[in-house]
N, C-alpha and C positions, 0 to 999 in steps of 0.2 A: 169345542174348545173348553166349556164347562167342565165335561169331565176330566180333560187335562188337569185343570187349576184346581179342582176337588181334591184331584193326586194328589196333588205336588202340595197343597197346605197339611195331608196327611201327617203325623208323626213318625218315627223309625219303626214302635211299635204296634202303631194302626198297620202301617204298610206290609208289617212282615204277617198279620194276622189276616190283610188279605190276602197275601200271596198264597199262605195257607190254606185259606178256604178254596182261593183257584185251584188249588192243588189235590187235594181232600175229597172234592166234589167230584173231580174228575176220576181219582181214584175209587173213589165210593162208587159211581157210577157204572165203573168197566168192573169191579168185583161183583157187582149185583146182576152184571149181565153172564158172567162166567161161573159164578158158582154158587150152588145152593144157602139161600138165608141164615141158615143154620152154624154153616162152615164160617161165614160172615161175623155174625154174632160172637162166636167163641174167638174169631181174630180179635173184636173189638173190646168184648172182656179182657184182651191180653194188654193191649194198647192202654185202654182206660187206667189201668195199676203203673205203669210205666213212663204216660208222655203227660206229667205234670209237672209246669212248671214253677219250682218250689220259692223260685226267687221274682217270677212274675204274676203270683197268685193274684185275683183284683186288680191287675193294672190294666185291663181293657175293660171294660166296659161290656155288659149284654148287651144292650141296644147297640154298641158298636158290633159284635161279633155277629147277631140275627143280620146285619148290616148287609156285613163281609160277606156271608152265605148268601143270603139274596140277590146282590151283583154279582157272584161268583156264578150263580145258577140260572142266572140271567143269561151270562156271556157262554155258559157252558154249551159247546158246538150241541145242538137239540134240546137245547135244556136242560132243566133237572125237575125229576119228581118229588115227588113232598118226601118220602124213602131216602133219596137221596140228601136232601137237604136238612129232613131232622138229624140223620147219622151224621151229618159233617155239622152241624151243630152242637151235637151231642161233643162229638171231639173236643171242641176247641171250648166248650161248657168247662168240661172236664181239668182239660189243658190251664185254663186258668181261674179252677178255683171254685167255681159255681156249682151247687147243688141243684142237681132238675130233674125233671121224670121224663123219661121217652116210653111216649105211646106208640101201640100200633092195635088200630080196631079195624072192624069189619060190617057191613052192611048190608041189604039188598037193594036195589037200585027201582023203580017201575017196572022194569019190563023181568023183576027178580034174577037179574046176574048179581053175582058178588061182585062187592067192593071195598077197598082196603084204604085205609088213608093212614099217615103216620105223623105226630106231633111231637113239641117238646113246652113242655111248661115248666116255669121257674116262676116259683113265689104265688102260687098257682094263679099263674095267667099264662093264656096262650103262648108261647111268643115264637114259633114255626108251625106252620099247617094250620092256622085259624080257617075257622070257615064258620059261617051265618048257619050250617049243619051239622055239624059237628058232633052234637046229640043224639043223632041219629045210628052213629057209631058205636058199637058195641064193642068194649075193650077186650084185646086179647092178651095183648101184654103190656104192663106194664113197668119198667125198669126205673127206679130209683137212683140215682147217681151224687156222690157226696158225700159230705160229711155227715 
C-alpha cells in the first residue's frame, strides 16, 4: 500500500517523468537487444537536439529523475542494466535541462573476460552506475551532454 500512496502524493510532473522512464527503459532495453550500439547512439544523438523541453527546463529535479529510472528499472520485466539505465537517464538529463557526461568503460574481470559497465555523472558525482569499483574502469567513451 506504500507504494500506492508514494504515487498518489506524486506531482503531475513527477508522474509524467515516470511514466517516461517506465517507458524509455523499456524502449532502450528492446533497441539494445535488436540493433547494434552504434546504430543506437546516432538515434540518441538525434533525440538529444530535439526532445528538450524548453518550458520545463529545471523543473524536475536530478535526484528525482535518477529516482524515476531506478524504479523504472526495478519494475522493468528482468530488469535493467546499468546501459540501459544510464541511456534513459541520459534522456530525461537531457529532456529537462541538465548538463552531464555519459560514460562507458571497460575492464578485465579475475578470470580476464572483459567487462563493460556504463555511468552518468552530473556535477561530477556519480549519479547512475556508482560502484565501490568503478576505477577500475577504463573509459571508452565519454559523451558530454549540455550546455
Amino acid at each position: 500500500m506504500r507504494r500506492f500512496e508514494k504515487l498518489r502524493l506524486l506531482s503531475w510532473r513527477q508522474r509524467r517523468v515516470l511514466l517516461y522512464a517506465c517507458c524509455l527503459i523499456n524502449i532502450v532495453r528492446l533497441s539494445l537487444w535488436l540493433f547494434p550500439f552504434g546504430v543506437i547512439r546516432r538515434r540518441i544523438d538525434t533525440v538529444l537536439g530535439v526532445w528538450v523541453c524548453r518550458d520545463c527546463l529545471h523543473t524536475i529535479s536530478v535526484d528525482f529523475i535518477v529516482w524515476a529510472v531506478s524504479v523504472a528499472g526495478y519494475y522493468a520485466p528482468g530488469g535493467a542494466k546499468c546501459l540501459a539505465r544510464a541511456i534513459t537517464t541520459q534522456l530525461l538529463l537531457n529532456r529537462y535541462g541538465y548538463s552531464h557526461t555519459f560514460h562507458i568503460g571497460v575492464a578485465k574481470s579475475a578470470s580476464q573476460a572483459l567487462e563493460a559497465h556504463a555511468w552518468i555523472e552530473y556535477q561530477g558525482k556519480v549519479v547512475v552506475g556508482a560502484s565501490s569499483r568503478l576505477d577500475r574502469f577504463t573509459p571508452l567513451s565519454s559523451i558530454g551532454i549540455g550546455k
